[in-house]
C-alpha positions as CSV (number, residue, x, y, z in Angstrom):
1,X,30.2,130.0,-38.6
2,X,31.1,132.5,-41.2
3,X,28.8,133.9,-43.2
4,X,30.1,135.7,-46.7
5,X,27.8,138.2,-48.5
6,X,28.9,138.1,-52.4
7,X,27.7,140.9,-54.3
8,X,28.5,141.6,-58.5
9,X,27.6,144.3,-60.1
10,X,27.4,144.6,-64.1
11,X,26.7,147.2,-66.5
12,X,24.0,147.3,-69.1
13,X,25.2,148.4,-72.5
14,X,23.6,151.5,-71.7
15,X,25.7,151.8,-68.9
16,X,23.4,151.2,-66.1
17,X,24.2,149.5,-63.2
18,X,22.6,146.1,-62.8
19,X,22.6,143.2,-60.1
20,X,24.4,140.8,-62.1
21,X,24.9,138.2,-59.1
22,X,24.4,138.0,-55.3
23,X,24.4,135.4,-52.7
24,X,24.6,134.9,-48.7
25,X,26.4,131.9,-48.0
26,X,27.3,130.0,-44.4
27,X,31.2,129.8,-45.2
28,X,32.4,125.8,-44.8
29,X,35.8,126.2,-45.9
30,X,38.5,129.2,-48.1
31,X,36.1,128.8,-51.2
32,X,32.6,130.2,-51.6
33,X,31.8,127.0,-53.7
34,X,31.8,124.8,-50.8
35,X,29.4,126.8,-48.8
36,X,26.0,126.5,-47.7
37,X,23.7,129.0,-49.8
38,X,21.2,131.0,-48.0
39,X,20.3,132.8,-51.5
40,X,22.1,133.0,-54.4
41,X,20.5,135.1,-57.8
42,X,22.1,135.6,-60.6
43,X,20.7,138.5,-62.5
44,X,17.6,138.3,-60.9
45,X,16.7,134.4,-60.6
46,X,16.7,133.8,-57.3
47,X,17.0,130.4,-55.2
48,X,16.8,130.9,-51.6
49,X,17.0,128.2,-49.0
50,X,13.4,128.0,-46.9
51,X,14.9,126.3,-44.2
52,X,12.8,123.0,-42.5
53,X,9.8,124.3,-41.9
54,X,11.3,127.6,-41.3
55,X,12.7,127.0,-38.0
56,X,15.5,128.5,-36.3
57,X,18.0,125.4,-36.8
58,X,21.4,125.0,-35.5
59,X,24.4,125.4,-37.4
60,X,25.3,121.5,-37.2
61,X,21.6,120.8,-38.3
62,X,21.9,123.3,-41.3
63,X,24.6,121.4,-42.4
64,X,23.6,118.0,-42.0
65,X,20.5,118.8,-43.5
66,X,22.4,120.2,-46.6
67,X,25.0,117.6,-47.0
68,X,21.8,114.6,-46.4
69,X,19.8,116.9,-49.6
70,X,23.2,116.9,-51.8
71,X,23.5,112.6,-50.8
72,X,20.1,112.0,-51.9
73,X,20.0,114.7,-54.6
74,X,16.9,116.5,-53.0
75,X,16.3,120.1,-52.9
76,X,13.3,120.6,-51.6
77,X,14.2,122.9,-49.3
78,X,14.7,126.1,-51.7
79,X,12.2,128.0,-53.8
80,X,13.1,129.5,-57.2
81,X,11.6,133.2,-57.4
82,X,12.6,135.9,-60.5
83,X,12.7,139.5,-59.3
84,X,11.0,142.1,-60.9
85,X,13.8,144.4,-61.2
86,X,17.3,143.6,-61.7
87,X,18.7,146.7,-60.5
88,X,17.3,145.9,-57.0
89,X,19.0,143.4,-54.3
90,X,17.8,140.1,-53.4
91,X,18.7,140.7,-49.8
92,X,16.6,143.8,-49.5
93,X,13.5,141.8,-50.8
94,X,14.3,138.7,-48.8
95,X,15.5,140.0,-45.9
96,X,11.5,141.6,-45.6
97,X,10.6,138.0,-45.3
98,X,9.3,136.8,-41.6
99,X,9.7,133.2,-43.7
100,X,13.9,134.2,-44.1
101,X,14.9,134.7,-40.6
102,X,18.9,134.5,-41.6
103,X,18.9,136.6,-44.2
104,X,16.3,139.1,-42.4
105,X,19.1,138.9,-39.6
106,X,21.9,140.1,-42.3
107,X,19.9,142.4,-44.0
108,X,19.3,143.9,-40.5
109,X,23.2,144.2,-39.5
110,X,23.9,145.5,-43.3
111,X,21.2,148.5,-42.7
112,X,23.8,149.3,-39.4
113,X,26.4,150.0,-41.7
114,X,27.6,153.5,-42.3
115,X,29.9,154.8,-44.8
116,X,32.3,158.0,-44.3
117,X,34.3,159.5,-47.1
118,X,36.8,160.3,-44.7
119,X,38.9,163.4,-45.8
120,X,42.1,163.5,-43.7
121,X,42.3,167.2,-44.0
122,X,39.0,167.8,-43.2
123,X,39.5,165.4,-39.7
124,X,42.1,167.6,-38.7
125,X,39.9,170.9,-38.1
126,X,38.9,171.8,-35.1
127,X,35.9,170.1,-33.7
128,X,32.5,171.7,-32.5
129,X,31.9,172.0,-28.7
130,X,29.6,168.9,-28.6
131,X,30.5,164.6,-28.5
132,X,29.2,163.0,-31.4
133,X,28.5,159.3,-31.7
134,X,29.4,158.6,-35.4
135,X,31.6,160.3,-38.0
136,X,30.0,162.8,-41.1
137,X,30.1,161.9,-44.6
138,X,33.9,164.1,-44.4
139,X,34.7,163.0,-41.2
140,X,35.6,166.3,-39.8
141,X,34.1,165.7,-36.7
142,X,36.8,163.3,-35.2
143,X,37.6,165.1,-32.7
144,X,34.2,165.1,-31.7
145,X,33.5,161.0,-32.0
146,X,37.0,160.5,-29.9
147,X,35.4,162.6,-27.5
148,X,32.0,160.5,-27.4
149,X,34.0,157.3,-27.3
150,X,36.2,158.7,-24.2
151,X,33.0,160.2,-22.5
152,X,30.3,157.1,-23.5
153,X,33.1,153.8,-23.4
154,X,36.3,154.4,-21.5
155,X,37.2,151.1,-21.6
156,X,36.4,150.2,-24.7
157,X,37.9,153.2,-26.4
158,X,41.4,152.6,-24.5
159,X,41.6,149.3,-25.8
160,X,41.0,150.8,-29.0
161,X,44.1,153.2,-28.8
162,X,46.5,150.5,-27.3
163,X,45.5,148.2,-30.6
164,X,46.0,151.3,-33.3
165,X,49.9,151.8,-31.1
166,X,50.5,148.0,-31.2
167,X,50.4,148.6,-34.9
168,X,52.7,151.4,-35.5
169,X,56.0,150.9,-35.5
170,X,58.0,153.2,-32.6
171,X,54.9,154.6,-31.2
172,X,54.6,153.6,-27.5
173,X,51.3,154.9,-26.3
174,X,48.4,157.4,-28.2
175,X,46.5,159.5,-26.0
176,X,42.7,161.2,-26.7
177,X,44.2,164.6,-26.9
178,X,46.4,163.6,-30.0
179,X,43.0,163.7,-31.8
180,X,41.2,166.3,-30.3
């Protein structure tokens, strides 16, 4: 099932940055309003879902169970906590929780995230003689990931290149030396 992360940031008067809403949600349909709320806070009141007695459940059970608790109008399966700081995310203090194994589980897979600023002109320098596995901050080691990715994955990596050619109109095939 889909999961969507919702994140909104607002600005103080002093113009500071603030949390002013954030939310994990199991995605049942388009709409985030529909969905199944993990955690949702909203500038720093936080209700997160505690799950039945914080078991693992399936994603049929979590359901059910939510639909039964909307039915009977029960919610005793989420807790109400305030955070002491605004400016900080609900995810990164839940997701410390052994008691919040979902939203531990997306807090974990958000920390594997990394950001380039990826500067075209930069990428197109020649690299250094080693493979790296992921790209700088300007990205103008390309030449050096493509060769990681050749060296480390050759499958993978050519089924990478065959998707980025299906895309581009009148190119037939790209090979690892048109990056390097």
């Amino acid at each position: 099932m889909p999961i969507a992360y919702v994140l909104n940031i607002g600005l103080y008067s002093s113009k500071r940055p603030f949390v002013k809403e954030e939310g994990l949600f199991y995605k049942k349909g388009a709409i985030i309003e529909s969905s199944f709320s993990l955690f949702y806070s909203i500038e720093g009141k936080v209700s997160v879902w505690k799950g039945v007695d914080n078991e693992m459940l399936s994603q049929e059970d979590i359901l059910k169970k939510f639909k039964d608790d909307h039915i009977n109008n029960k919610f005793v399966d989420f807790e109400y906590v305030e955070l002491e700081d605004k400016r900080k995310l609900a995810i990164a203090t839940l997701g410390s929780f052994k008691q919040h194994p979902r939203i531990s589980a997306f807090r974990r897979f958000m920390e594997g995230w990394y950001l380039s600023y990826f500067t075209p002109d930069a990428a197109r320098s020649q690299p250094m003689a080693e493979t790296q596995r992921h790209l700088n901050v300007r990205g103008d080691n390309l030449g050096n990931v493509v060769q990681f990715m050749e060296r480390e994955h050759p499958d993978k990596f050519q089924s990478i290149l065959t998707r980025i050619a299906s895309k581009i109109p009148s190119i037939d095939k790209i090979g690892s030396s048109d990056f390097i």
